[in-house]
DOPATI-469834 format. One record per residue (C-alpha): residue in one letter; x, y, z. Coordinates in steps of 0.1 Angstrom, whole numbers, padded with zeros to 4 digits, always signed. Example, Ala and Ser with C-alpha at 12.3 -4.5 7.8 and 13.67 -1.06 7.14 Angstrom:
BEGIN
A+0123-0045+0078 S+0137-0011+0071 
This chain:
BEGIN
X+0889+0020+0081 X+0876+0007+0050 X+0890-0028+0058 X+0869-0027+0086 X+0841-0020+0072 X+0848-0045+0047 X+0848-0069+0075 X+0821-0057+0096 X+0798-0062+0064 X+0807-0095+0057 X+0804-0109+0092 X+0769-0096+0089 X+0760-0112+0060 X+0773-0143+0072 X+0747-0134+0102 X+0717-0133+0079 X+0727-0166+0060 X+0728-0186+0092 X+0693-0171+0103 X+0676-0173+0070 X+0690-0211+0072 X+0675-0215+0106 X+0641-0200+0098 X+0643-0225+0063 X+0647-0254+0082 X+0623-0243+0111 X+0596-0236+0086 X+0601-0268+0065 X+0594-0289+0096 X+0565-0271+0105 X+0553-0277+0072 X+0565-0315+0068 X+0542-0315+0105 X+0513-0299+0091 X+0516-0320+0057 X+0514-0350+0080 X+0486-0332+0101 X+0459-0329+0070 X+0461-0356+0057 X+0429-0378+0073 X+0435-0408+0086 X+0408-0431+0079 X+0417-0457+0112 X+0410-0424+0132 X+0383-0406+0139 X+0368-0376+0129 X+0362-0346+0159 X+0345-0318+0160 X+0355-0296+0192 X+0342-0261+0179 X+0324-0236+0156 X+0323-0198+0151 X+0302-0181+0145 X+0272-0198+0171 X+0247-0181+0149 X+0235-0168+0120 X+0217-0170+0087 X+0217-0187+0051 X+0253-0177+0038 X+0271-0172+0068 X+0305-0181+0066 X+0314-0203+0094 X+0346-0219+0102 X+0340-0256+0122 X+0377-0265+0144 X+0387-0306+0151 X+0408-0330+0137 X+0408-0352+0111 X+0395-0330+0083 X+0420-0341+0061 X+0428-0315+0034 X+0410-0326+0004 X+0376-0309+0000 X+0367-0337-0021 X+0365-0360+0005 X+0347-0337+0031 X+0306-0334+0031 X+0293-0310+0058 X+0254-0308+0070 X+0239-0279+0089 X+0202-0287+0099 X+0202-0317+0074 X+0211-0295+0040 X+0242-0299+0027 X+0269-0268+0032 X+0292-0252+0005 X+0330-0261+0018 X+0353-0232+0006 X+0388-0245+0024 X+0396-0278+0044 X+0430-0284+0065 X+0435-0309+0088 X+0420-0290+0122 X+0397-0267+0107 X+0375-0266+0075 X+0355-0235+0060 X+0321-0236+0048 X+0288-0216+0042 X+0254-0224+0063 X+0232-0237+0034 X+0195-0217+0034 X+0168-0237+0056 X+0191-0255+0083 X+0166-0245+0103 X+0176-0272+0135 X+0213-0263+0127 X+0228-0297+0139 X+0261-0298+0125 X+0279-0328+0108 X+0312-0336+0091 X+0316-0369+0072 X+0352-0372+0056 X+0366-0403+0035 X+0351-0424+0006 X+0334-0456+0000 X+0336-0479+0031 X+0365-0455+0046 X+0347-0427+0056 X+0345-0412+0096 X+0313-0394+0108 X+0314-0363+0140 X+0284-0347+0152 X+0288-0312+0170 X+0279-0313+0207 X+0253-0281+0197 X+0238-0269+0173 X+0239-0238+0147 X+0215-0211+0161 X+0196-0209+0123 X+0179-0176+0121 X+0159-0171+0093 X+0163-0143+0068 X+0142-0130+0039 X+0151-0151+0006 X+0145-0147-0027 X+0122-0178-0045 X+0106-0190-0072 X+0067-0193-0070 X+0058-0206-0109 X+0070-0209-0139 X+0099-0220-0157 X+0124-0211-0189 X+0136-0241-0213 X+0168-0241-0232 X+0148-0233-0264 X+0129-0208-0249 X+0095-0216-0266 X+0071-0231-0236 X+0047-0198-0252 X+0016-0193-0231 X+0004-0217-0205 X-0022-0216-0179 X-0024-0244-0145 X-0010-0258-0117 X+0024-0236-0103 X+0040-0270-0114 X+0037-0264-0153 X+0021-0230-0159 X+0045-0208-0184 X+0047-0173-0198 X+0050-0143-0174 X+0075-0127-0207 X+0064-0094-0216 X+0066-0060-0190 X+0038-0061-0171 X+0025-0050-0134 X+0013-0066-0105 X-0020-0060-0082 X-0029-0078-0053 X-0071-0077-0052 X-0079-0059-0021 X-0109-0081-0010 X-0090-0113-0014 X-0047-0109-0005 X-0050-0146-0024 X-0057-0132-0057 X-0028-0118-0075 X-0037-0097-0109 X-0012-0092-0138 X-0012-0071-0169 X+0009-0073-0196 X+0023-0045-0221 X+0016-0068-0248 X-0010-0092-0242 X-0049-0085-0238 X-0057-0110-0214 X-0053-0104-0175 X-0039-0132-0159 X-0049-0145-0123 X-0027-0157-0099 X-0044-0179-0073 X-0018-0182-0044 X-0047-0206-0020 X-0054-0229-0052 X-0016-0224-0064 X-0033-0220-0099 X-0023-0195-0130 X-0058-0185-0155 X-0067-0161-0177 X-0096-0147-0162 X-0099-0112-0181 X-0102-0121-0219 X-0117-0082-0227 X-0129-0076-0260 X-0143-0048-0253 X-0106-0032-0246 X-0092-0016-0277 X-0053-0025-0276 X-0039-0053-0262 X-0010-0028-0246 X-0025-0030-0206 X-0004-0006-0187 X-0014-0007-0157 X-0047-0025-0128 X-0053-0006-0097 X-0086-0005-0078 X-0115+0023-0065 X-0113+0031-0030 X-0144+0007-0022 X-0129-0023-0042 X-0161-0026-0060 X-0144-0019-0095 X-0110-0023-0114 X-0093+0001-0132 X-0079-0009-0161 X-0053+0018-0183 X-0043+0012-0218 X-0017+0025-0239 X-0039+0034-0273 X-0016+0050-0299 X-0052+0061-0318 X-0051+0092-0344 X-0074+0109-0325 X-0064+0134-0293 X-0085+0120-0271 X-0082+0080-0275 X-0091+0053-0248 X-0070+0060-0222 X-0089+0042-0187 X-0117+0015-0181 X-0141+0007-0152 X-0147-0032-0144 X-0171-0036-0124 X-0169-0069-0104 X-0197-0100-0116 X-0221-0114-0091 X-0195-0140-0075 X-0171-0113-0062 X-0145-0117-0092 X-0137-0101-0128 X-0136-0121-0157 X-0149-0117-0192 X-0181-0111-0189 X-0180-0087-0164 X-0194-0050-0172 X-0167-0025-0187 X-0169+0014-0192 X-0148+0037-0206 X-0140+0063-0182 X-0115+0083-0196 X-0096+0091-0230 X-0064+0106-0238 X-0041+0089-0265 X-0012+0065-0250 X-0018+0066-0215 X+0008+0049-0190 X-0010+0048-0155 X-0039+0051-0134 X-0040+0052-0102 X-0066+0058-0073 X-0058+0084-0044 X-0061+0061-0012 X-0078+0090+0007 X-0104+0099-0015 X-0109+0083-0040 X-0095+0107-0067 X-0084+0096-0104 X-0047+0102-0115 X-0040+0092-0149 X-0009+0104-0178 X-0006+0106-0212 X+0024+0101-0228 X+0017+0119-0256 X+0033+0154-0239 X+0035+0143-0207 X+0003+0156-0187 X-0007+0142-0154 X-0047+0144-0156 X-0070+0143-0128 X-0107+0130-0122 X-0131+0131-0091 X-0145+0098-0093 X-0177+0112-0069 X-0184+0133-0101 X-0182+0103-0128 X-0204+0081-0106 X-0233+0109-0100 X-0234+0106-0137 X-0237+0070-0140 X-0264+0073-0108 X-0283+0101-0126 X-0281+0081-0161 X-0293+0046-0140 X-0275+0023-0162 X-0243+0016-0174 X-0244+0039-0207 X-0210+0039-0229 X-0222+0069-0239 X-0219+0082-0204 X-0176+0086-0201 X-0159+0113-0180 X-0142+0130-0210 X-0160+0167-0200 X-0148+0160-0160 X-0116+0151-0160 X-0088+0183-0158 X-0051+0186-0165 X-0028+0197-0137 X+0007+0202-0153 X+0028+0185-0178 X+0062+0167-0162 X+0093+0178-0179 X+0100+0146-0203 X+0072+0147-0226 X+0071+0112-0252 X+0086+0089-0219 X+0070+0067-0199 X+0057+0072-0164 X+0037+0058-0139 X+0025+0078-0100 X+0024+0055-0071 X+0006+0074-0041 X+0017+0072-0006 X-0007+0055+0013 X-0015+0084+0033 X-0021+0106+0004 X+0001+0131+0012 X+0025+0129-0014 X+0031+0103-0049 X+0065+0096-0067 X+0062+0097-0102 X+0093+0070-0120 X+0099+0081-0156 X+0102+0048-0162 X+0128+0056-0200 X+0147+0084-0185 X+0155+0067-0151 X+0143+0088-0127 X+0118+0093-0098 X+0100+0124-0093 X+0082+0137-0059 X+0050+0157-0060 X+0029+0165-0031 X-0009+0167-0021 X-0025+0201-0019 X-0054+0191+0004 X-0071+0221+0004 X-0074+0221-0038 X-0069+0185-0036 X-0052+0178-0062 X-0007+0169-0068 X+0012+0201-0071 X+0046+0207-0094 X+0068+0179-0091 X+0105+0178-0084 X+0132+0149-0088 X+0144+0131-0056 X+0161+0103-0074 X+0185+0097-0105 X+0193+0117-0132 X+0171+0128-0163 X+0184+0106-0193 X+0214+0092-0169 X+0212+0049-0169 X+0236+0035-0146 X+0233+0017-0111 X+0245+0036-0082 X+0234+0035-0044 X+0233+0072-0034 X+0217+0098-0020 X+0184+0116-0044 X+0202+0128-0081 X+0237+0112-0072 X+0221+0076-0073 X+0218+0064-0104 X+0187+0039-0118 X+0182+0019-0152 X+0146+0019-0162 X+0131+0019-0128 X+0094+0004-0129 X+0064-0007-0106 X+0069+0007-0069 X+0053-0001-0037 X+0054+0021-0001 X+0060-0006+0022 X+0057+0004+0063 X+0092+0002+0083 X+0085-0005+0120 X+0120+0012+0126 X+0101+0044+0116 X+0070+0036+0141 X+0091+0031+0168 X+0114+0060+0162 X+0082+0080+0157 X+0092+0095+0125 X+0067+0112+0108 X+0066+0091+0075 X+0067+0052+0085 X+0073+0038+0047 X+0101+0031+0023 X+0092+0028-0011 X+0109-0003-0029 X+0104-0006-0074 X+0121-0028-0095 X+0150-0014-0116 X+0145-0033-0146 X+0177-0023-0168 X+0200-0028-0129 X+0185-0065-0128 X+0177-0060-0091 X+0151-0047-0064 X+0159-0010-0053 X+0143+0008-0021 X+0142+0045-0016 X+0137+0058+0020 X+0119+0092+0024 X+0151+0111+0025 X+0157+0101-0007 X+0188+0073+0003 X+0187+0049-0030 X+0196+0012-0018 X+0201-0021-0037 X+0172-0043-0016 X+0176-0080-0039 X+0193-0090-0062 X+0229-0088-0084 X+0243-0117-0064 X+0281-0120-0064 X+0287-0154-0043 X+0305-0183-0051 X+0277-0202-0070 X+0276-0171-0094 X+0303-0182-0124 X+0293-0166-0153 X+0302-0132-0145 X+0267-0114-0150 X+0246-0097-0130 X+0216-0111-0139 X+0207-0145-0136 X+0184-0168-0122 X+0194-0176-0084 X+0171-0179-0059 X+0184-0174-0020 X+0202-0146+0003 X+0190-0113-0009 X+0227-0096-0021 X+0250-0127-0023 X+0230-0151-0044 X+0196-0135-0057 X+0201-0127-0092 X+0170-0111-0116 X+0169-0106-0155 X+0149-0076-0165 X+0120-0075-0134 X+0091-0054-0141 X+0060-0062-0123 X+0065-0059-0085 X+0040-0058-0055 X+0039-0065-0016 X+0013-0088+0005 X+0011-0070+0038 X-0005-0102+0051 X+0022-0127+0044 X+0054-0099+0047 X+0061-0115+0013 X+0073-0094-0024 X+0060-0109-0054 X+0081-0101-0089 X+0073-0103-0124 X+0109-0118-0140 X+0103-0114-0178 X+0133-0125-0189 X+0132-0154-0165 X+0096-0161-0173 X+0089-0162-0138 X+0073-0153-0108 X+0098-0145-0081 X+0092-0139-0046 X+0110-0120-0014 X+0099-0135+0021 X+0108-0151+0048 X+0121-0185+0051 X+0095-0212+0057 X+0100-0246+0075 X+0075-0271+0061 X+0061-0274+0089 X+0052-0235+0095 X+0032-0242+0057 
């Protein structure tokens, strides 16, 4: 018995040598055949016979079948709509590539070889191109050396944008952009028609050059203007009135008022409804409020613009938030019925709703991160996780219209210490919208950078702060401080739709 099993064994092992041998030699021929296959032949031609996927967007991976590719990328160059594609993996029949951003006509071509030794194919069709929303760069730039300071101009050579700031778009004109800086006294002008950067807003009359925040009164007629006064006294500057000159714009000259003090205030911000005042100090965290109808009686009753005349004795305190000494800024909903407030240092987003009948914001309650918990996590309300979160904007989703939900907007805020663009839907679902790209151009490992292109894959950010949406163009605007730039989000243009 055990000689035959002895036997048996070794017969089968013989078995296994033989086959092993036969799959050897079958697989060395096939390579040999493939070998011979990929390497181009520059007396042949090149073919294209097929693509997949037929369409798509910037960054779509697409694999284009033929023969003749050869099997050294070095010597491929492939074109989709006339910009040059990213080849990831070339052999022989079939090559593997990325659709570069704006090949909008999405004619395909493969050119392999070198110097006078080089074979052209045009696909029979082209590359359905759809566009996508991109991330871009709108002005300014950073050197090596870091040191191109302050500089107003054309989009060409206009510098700066470094400190934390915010963003306003002027309601009566969607082509003037406003920014104020946590750092700087002026308030800069962004002219998108004239494609020109000034400094408008030179303000002596402000008493710190720490501008938190610009929003506008529910008529437009007049700016509002917070500063962040650290003054000895209680109640310190806190909010200013600028009333627009007789052209339509602010600038120096224009008329400013105090409206309201209390020390180191972070925000001010108009109710969309009715016009009410919601200001913080971030002294002990109150959340004040101010019925702007009352403050302008006064200055109608007084009949000129009095700085003696200030809305200290009208303005009330609703509550104090729970982080008193931190940062925060409220952004309203645009139908008044509620406003997030983003404790900006403790990286978190609070909700507090409209009491119409008192009208005034009630109690808040978190809906998003964690008090005193940095990190970046998409989640769901106090399992995501934020890193300084900063300026917000509601922005409407036409999948809520058409689903007939009862809140149409997503609110979408720069998370300065993630690098990136966040949105928040109303049920409190915390998303990464732009930015941390992880493609192949990235090499460096970080992620934050200073890619423009496909929202996830490429876009990368360094420490955005300022952030604001143009309803009239579908396009994002984003201060980059570390970047010294202004970036945008928005669809992709042809030069011809310009």
């Amino acid at each position: 018995m055990k000689m035959k099993s002895n036997t048996r064994s070794c017969c089968q092992y013989i078995q296994w040598m033989m086959l092993a041998f036969i799959a050897l030699c079958i697989t060395s021929c096939k390579d040999d055949d493939d070998a011979s296959i990929s390497v181009f032949d520059p007396s042949k031609p090149v073919v294209i016979s097929d693509f997949t996927p037929k369409e798509g967007g910037a960054y779509q991976k697409i694999v284009i079948y033929g023969d003749n590719f050869g099997s050294d990328p070095s010597l491929v160059k492939v074109s989709i709509g006339g910009k040059e594609a990213t080849i990831i993996n070339v052999k022989g029949s079939s090559l593997y590539c990325f659709v570069p951003s704006g090949a909008f006509s999405g004619e395909i071509e493969v050119s392999v070889g070198e110097d006078e030794n080089v074979q052209h194919a045009v696909a029979e069709t082209a590359f359905a191109y759809q566009k996508k929303m991109v991330v871009g760069t709108l002005c300014g730039y950073r050197n090596n050396n870091d040191d191109q300071g302050w500089k107003d101009g054309p989009f060409e050579t206009c510098a700066g944008f470094r400190n934390d700031g915010f963003l306003r778009f002027d309601p009566l004109n969607p082509h003037h952009l406003y920014i104020s800086y946590d750092g700087k006294k002026e308030i800069q002008l962004v002219d998108l028609k004239k494609r020109m950067l000034s400094s408008p807003m030179n303000n002596s009359s402000l008493p710190t050059h720490r501008l938190r925040n610009i929003d506008f009164t529910i008529d437009s007629k007049y700016m509002i203007v917070s500063v962040d006064y650290d003054g000895q006294q209680e109640r310190s500057p806190s909010v200013y009135l600028v009333e627009r000159n007789a052209n339509g714009v602010f600038d120096s000259e224009s008329n400013t008022q105090e409206l309201a003090a209390y020390k180191q205030c972070n925000g001010a911000f108009i109710h969309p409804k009715n016009g009410e005042l919601y200001f913080n100090s971030y002294d002990k965290g109150q959340l004040f409020r101010l019925d702007m109808n009352d403050y302008f009686e006064a200055i109608e009753n007084n009949g000129t613009w009095d700085p003696k005349v200030v809305s200290n004795d009208k303005f009330e305190l609703l509550y104090t938030v729970a982080d008193p000494g931190w940062e925060y800024r409220i952004y309203i909903h645009p139908e008044g019925d509620y406003a997030y407030i983003v404790v900006r240092n403790q990286h978190y987003i609070l909700r507090t709703d409209y009491d119409k009948a008192n009208k005034r914001f009630v109690f808040p309650y978190v809906v998003a991160g964690a008090r005193g918990k940095a990190g970046w996590e998409d989640a769901v309300g106090t399992d995501a996780r934020l890193d300084t979160p900063d300026q917000g904007v509601f922005v409407i989703n036409e999948e809520y219209v058409k689903e007939g939900r009862v809140d149409h907007y997503d609110f979408y805020f720069t998370d300065k210490g993630g690098h990136c663009v966040r949105l928040m839907t109303p049920e409190g679902i915390v998303k990464t919208y732009a930015g941390r790209g992880n493609s192949t151009s990235v090499t460096d490992n970080n992620v934050w950078g200073n890619e423009d292109g496909e929202l996830r894959e490429v876009a990368r950010f360094r420490d955005p702060t300022g952030f604001t949406y143009n309803p009239v163009t579908n396009a994002f605007y984003i201060l980059d401080t570390v970047g010294r730039k202004i970036r945008t989000i928005s669809m992709e243009q042809e030069e011809s739709d310009n």
